[in-house]
N, C-alpha and C positions, 0 to 999 in steps of 0.2 A: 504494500500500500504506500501511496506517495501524499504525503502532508503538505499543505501549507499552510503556515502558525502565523496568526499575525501578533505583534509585541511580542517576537522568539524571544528578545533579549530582556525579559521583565518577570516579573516575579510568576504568574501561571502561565503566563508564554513557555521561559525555561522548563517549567516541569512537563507541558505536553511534551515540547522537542524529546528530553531526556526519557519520558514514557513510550515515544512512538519507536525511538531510535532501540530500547533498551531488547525491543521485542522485532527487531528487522529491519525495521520500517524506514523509508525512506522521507526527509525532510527539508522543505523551503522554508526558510524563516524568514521574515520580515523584520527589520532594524531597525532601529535608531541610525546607527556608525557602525561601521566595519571595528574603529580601534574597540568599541563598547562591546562588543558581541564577541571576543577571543572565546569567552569563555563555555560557545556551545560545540566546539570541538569541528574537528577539518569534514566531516562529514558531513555537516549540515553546509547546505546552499544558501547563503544570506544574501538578499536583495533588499537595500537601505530604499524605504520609504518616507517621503515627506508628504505629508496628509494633505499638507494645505499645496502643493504643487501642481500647476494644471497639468502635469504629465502623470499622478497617481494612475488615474483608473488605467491609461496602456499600461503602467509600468507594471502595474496589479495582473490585468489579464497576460500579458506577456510570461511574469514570473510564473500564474496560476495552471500554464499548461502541460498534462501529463502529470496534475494531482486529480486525485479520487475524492480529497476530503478538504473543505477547508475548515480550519479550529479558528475563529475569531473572537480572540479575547481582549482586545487591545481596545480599552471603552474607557479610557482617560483615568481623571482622578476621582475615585467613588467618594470622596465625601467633599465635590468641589460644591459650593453654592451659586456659580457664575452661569445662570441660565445658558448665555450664547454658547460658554464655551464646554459647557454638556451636550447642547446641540449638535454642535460640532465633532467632537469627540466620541461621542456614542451614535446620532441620527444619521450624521453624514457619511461617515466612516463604515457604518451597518450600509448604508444605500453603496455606497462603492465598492466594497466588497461582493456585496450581492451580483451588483450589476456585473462585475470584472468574473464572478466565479461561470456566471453565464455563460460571458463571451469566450472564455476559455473551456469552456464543457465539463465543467468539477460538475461531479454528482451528486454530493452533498455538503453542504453546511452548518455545522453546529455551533451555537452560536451562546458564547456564556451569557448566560443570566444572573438574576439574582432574588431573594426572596423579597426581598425591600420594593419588588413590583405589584406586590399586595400587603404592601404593609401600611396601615393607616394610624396604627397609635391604639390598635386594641389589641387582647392580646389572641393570638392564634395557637389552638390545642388538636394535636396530631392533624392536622392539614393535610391532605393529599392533593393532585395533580388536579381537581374538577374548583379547587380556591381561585376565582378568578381575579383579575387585576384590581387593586385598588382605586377606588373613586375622589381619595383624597393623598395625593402621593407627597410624602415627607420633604423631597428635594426635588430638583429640578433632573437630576442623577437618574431616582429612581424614576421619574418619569420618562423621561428619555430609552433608558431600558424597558422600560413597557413596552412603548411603542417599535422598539428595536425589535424585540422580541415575537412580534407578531407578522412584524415584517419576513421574518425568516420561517416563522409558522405556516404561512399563508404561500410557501413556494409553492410551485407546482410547474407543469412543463418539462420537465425533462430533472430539475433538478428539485432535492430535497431537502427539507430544514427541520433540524432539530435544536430546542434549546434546556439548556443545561440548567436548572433554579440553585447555586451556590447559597449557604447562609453564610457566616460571618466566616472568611478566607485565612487564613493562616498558615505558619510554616517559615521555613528556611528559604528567606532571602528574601523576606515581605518588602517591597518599599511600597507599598497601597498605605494597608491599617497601619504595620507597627508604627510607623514615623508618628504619624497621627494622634495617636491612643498615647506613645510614649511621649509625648511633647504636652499633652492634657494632664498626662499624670505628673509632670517633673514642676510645673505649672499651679500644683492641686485645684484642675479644673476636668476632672473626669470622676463624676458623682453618678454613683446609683439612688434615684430617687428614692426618695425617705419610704419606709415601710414596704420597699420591696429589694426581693432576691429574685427574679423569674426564672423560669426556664429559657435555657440559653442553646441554642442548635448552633453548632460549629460544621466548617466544613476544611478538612487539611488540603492544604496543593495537591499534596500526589493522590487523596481521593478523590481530588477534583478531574486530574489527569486523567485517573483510573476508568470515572465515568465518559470521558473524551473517547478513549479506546473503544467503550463499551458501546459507544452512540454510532462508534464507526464502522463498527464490527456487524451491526445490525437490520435486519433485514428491512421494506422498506415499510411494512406495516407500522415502524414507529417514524414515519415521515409526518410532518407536521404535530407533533404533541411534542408538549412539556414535560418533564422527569427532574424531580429533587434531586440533588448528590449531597448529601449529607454525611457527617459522620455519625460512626455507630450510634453514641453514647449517649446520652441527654442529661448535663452538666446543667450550672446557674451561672450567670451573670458573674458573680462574686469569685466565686472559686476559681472560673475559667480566665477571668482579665487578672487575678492577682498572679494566681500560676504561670499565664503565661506575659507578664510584663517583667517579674521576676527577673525570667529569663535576659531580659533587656536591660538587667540593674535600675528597672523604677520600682515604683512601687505601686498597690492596686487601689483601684478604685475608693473613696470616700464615698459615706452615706450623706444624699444631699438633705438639705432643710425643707422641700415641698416634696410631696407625692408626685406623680409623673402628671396624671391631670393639669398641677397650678404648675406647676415648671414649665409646661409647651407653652403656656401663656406667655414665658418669658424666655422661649430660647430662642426668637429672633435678636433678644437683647445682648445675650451672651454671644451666642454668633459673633454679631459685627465687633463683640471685644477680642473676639480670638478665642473665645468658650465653644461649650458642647453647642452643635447645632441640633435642631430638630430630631433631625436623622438620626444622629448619633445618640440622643436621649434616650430614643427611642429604642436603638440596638440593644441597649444595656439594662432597657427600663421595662420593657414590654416583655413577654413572653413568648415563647416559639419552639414547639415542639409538632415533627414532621413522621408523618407515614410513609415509609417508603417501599410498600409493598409491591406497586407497580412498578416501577425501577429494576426492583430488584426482580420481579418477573419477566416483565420486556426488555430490558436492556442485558441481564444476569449481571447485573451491578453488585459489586462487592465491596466494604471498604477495605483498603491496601496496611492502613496505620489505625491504631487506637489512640487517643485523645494521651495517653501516656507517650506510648512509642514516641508522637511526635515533638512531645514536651523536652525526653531524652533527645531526641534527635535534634532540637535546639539548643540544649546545652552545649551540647558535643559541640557548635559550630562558633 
């Protein structure tokens, strides 16, 4: 099978390349820089894209022919606020991908998601694949992925889309959350809402990867649906940011002085200080626990690490 990963050289970019490569598989990556991308090894095919360049979509279809699958992860910074430049980053970048996998005859594309496309600020208990989008979307982020996400849903003609619903992403070599999360805590502005622990759904890179394989591996009856990749376990809020901030040499979250209710009333205000936004109140404050039975029926999705394994496997690095 022949990939093309778009952000190869970024935190779930890397770990498709390293999952597709580890089982055969041949791989196009998409870059930033040639000097920034050393480190996906001489086997991977790297073709530097500039998104904003009127020569993207040739350079896209050109690079994309003679792949089978495209992985498109590359959907900016998940906890930017800058409406245009979500747009840009997820809507626009979704629509040339699409277009460019066309013009070169890829068969299918899977296209990362996220669970923050029906998250409203209440809390969700064992959730499966029929929860549809939210009607009051936390960021401009999460909306944008919405609509990314149905855009790839909705192929048809000759090529296929599937998309991947990630919860809260983690592992070795984050630059997404950790920077984020560990800049709030160093800060002491990363507060779990007073009188709650929630349930907290995590999802690790290489289980994320894992479900990549598994979406590409699959026959075409899962063309158009959505699939959770989750991790096994179902952690809180508390235990899972302090264990894995640790790692980082911060330290974990504080309990804030409102309940999540009177806090959204104000985390437009913390926002524009450089505080928790909406979004992010909302990761830590809400609750979310996922059914993954279809996944793991349709796709034989597996998770690779445990909520441990990958704790160790951050130490280690």
């Amino acid at each position: 099978m022949r990939w093309f990963v778009t952000g190869a050289d970024r935190f779930v970019g890397r770990s498709i390349v390293q999952a597709a490569l580890a089982r055969g598989d041949e791989v196009v990556g998409a870059v930033r820089s040639l000097e920034g991308s050393d480190g996906l090894g001489p086997s991977v095919q790297r073709v530097v894209i500039d998104w904003a360049s009127d020569e993207t979509d040739a350079k896209l279809a050109e690079a994309m022919k003679g792949c089978s699958v495209v992985a498109h992860v590359d959907l900016g910074d998940p906890w930017s606020l800058d409406r245009a430049e979500c747009e840009r980053t997820v809507l626009v970048r979704t629509e040339q991908v699409i277009d460019a996998a066309r013009a070169a005859g890829v068969s299918r594309v899977i296209q990362r998601s996220s669970e923050r496309v029906t998250a409203s600020g209440e809390p969700r208990r064992m959730v499966d694949e029929s929860l549809g989008h939210s009607d009051r979307w936390l960021s401009p982020w999460d909306e944008m992925v919405s609509v990314a996400e149905g855009l790839v849903c909705a192929l048809t003609d000759g090529i296929e889309g599937v998309a991947l619903r990630a919860a809260f992403v983690w592992g070795s070599g984050d630059d997404e959350s950790l920077p984020r999360f560990r800049a709030l805590s160093m800060s002491k502005q990363l507060a779990i809402p007073a009188g709650a622990d929630p349930a907290f759904c995590t999802t690790h890179v290489d289980n994320l990867a894992q479900a990549f394989l598994c979406a590409a591996d699959a026959g075409p009856e899962v063309a158009g649906n959505v699939y959770w990749a989750v991790d096994d376990e179902l952690t809180t809020a508390r235990r899972f940011l302090t264990r894995w901030l640790v790692t980082a040499g911060a330290k974990g979250p504080r309990t804030g002085l409102l309940p999540f209710r009177a806090a959204r009333l104000f985390s437009w205000l913390d926002a524009r200080n450089g505080g928790m936004s909406l979004a992010e109140l909302a990761a830590v404050g809400v609750g979310l626990s996922v059914d993954t039975r279809r996944t793991r029926a349709e796709l034989g999705y597996e998770p690779k690490l445990t909520i441990d394994d990958g704790m160790k496997q951050l130490l280690a690095t």
